[in-house]
N, C-alpha and C positions, 0 to 999 in steps of 0.2 A: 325138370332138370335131368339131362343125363348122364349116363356114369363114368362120361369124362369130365363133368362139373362138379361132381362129385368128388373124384379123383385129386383134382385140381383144390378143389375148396380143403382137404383134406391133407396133401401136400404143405399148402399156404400156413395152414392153422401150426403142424408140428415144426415148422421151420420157424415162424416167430416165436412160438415157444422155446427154442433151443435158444433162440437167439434172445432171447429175455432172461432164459436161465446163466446165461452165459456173462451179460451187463450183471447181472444180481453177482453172479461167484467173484466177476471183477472187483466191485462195490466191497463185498464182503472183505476179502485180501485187502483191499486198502484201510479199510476199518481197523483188520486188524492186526495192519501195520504199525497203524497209528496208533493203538492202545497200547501193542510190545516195546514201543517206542517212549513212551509216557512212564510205563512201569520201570523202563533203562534209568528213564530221568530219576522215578522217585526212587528207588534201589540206589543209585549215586548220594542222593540225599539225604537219604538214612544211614548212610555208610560212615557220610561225612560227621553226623550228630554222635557215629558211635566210635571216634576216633580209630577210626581202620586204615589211616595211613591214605586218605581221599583228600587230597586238597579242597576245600569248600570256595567253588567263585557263585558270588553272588550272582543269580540272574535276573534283569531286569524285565521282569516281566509285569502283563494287568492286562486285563480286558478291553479289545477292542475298542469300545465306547469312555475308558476310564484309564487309559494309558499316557505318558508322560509324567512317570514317578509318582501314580497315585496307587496302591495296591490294595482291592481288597479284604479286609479282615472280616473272617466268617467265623463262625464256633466249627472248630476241628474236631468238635467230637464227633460230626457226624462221616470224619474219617479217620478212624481211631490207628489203620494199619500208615499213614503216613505221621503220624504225631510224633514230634521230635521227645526223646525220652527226658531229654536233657533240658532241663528249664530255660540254662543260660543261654542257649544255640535258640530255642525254641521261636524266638523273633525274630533272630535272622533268616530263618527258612520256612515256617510255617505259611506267613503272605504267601513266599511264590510256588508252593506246593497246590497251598488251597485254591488260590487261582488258577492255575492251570489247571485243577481239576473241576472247579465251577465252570471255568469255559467252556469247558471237556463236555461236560455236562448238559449246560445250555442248550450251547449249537452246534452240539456234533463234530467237532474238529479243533485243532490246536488251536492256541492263542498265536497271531500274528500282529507282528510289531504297526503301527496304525502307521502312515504318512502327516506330515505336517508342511504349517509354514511357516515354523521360527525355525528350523535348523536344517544347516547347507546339507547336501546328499539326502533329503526325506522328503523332498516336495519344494521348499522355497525356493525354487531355480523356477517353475515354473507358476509361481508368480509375479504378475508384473508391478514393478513403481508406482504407483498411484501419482501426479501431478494434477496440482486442480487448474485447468487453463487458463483462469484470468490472474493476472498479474494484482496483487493486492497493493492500493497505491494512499499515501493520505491526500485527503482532501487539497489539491491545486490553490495554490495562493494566485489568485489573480491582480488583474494590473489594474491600479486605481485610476494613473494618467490616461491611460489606451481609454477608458471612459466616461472619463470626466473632462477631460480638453477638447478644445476647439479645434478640429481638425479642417486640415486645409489641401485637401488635391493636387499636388504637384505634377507639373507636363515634363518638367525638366530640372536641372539643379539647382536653378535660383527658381526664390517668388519674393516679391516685395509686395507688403502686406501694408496700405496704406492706413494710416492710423490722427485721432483730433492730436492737435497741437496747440499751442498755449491759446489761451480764451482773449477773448475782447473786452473793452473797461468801457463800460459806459458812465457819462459826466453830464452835471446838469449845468443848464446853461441858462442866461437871462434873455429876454424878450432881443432880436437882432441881434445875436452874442452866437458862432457857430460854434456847436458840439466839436467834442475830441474826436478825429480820425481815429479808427480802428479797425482792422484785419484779422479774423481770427487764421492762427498758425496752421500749419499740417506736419505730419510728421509720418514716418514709415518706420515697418521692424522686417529685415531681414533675414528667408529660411534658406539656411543652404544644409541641403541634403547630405546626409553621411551616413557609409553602410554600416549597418550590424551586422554581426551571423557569425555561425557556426558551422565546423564540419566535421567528419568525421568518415568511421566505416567500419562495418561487419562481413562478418564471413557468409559467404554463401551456404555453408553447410547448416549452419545455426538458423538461417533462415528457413533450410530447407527441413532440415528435423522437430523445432521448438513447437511445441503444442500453442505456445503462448503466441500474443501479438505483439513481435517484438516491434514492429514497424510501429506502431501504433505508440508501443509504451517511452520508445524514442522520442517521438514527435509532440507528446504531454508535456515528457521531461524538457527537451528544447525549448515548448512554446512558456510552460512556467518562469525558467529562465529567461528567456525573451522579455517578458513582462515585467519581472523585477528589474531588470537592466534600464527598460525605460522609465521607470517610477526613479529609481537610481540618479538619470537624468535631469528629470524632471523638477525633481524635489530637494535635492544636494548640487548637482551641475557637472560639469565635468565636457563632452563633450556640446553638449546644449548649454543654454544659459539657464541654469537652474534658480528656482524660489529662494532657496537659502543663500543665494547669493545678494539677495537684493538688499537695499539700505534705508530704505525711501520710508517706512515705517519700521522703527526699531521697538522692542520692550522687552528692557534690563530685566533678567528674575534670579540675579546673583552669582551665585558660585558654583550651584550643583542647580539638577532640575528638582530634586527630592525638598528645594526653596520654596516651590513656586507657592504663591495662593490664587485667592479665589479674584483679588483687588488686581492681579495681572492680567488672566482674561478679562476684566471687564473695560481695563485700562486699553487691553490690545481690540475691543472690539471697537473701543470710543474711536479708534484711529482711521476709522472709513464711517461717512455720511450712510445713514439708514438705509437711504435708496442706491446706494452702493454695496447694500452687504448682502442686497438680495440674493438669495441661490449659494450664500459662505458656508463654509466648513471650518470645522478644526481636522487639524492633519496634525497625527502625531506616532509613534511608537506606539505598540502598545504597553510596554512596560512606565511608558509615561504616563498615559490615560491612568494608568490602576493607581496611578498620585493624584490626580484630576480626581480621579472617582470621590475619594477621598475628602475633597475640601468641604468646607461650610464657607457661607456668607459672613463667620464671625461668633462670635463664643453666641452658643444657644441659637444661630441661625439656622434656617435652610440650607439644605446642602446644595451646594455649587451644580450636580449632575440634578436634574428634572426626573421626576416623579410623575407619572401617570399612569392613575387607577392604581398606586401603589406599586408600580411593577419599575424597574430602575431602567430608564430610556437612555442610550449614549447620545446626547445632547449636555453643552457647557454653557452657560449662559443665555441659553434660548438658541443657540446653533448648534447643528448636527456633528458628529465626531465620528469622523472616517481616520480608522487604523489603517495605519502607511510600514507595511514591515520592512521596507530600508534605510526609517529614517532613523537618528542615531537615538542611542537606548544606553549610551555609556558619558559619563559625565564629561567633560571638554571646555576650557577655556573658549571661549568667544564661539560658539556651537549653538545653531538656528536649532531648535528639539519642538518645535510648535508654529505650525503656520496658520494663516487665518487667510481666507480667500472663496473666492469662485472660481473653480480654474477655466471655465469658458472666458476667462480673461486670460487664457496661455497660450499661444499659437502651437498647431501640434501639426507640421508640412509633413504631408503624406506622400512621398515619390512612389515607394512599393514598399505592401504590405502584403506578406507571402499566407496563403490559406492553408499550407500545408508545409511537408517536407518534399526535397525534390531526392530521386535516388538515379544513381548512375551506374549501370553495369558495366558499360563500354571503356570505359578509360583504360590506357592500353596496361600500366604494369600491375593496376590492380585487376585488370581481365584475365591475366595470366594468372597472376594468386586466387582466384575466383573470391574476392573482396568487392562488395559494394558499398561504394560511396553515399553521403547521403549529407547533404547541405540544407541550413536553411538561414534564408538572410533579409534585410529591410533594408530600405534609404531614407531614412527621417530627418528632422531638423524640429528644432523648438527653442522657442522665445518668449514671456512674456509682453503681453500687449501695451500695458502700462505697468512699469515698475511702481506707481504708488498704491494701487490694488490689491498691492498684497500686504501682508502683519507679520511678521516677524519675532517672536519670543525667544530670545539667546542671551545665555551666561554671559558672565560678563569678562 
């Protein structure tokens, strides 16, 4: 090396060193800023303990890790020059003395007030809402008719649904004596199509912001809707020709349903041939069934609902019991509250059955409001096939 690398190397060495003495003197001054500044605090607070005419403000202070009104409490003897003289002050100022001086201590520097996120101007601006995306929904009541009926393909508004009509008698007769003419009947039930549906519309912006799926949670709530409307139909009447309309098998159970016993279903099963009951139900409320539930066959009998393996099976007299949540559950003069059937003995004409929702952005005044449409609709029709198929149990 020569003695200009020397020179150089020697330069380099005194010039960081000034330059390190000089971060150190910096460092130092702030140190001991900071501590002329801690003695201002505690000299105020001692002032305060010695009635010198110092108004005493509480300061809220604590430890980094242990702030939000929790402060502290250490033995002050190990600072005897801040100890308040005065017993009755001594609580009020001793916490924020000793803590500021533990923190002092610790880690080299004042106590600073910590960030949060329970309170506005401290940090909870910058956190966000928490929303949990799915829509929490109960369990969908579905549509008993939509699949238990006989459904029928409609191309257009009408279908005539060709159906047996009255039977043939047959008569005996003696040796060269002709038998009785006979024809057996024909008969039809007619479906004529009628729309359902709903519409409605949301905002474009809500569409555009919502975590959730609103599209989605619309088209549950409609198709639920949907469902009962046709069980509604189906099962009470109103636009269709509904079950509880029918007369062909009646059975009286008095005044209220809270009447009924065990001698009524078995009275309303007697009302269709065996090989007519194949595939029957009971359809009822459920606040009906929970009185069904209830019956026996008779003081000291079997109970009315079937037992298997011990476990309570919803079947009433040896047939199944499908809960029908619109049909009625409030007492009523002359009020169907129990049907007894198959319902593949119901016509259920199918014109259009929508798979979904339909939405519409384009329409012109709600294109302006930036509102979407969103519809959704059916063309059904329903009848039963034979009115004497069905059972009936109504007040009287």
């Amino acid at each position: 090396m020569d003695k200009l690398d020397v020179l150089i190397n020697a330069i380099e060495k005194r010039f960081n060193e000034r330059a390190a003495t000089k971060e150190a003197q910096k460092e130092k001054e702030v140190k001991e800023q900071e501590i002329t500044d801690l003695k201002v605090k505690v000299e105020k607070l001692e002032k305060a303990t010695k009635g010198d005419g110092v108004e005493f403000t509480k300061m809220e202070m604590g430890t980094p890790d242990r702030y939000k009104g929790y402060l502290v409490r250490k033995q002050f003897a190990d600072y005897p020059e801040v100890a308040p003289k005065d017993p009755k002050v001594r609580e009020k100022v001793i916490k924020e003395v000793i803590d500021i001086i533990d923190n002092f201590k610790r880690n080299g520097g004042p106590v600073v007030k910590q960030m949060g996120e329970d309170t506005g101007g401290s940090g909870v601006e910058f956190v966000a809402e928490e929303w949990v995306r799915t829509i929490e929904e109960r369990a969908r009541l579905t549509s008993v008719a939509l699949s238990g009926c006989r459904r029928y393909p409609m191309v257009g508004e009408t279908m005539h649904v060709p159906a047996q009509g009255t039977g043939v008698t047959v008569t005996w007769a003696n040796e060269g004596v002709a038998s009785t003419q006979g024809e057996p009947g024909s008969a039809e039930q007619v479906l004529t199509a009628q729309r359902v549906g709903i519409w409605g519309s949301v905002s474009q912006e809500l569409l555009d912001d919502s975590v959730s799926d609103v599209v989605g949670y619309i088209t549950r709530e409609v198709s639920e809707a949907f469902g009962q409307e046709i069980d509604q139909q189906v099962f009470i009447g109103g636009q269709f020709t509904g079950i509880g309309t029918l007369t062909a098998n009646l059975v009286n159970i008095g005044a209220s349903y809270a009447n009924i016993t065990a001698q009524h279903f078995y009275t309303g099963r007697a009302q269709l041939p065996k090989i007519r009951r194949a595939g029957a139900k009971w359809y009822m409320h459920r606040d009906v069934f929970a009185v069904a539930a209830g019956l026996s066959t008779g003081t000291g009998g079997v109970p009315l609902v079937n037992y298997l393996g011990g476990v309570q099976s919803e079947s009433l007299a040896g047939y199944p019991v499908e809960e029908v949540e619109v049909m009625p559950n409030t007492d009523a003069t002359s009020t169907v509250f129990i049907t007894f059937c198959n319902l593949q003995n119901y016509a259920l004409g199918v014109r259009l059955l929508p798979t979904g929702i339909e939405l519409n952005r384009w329409a012109r005044a709600e294109f302006t409001q930036f509102q979407v449409l969103y519809r959704f609709y059916a063309r059904l029709a329903g009848v039963p096939l034979f009115n004497d198929l069905f059972v009936n149990l109504r007040t009287a």
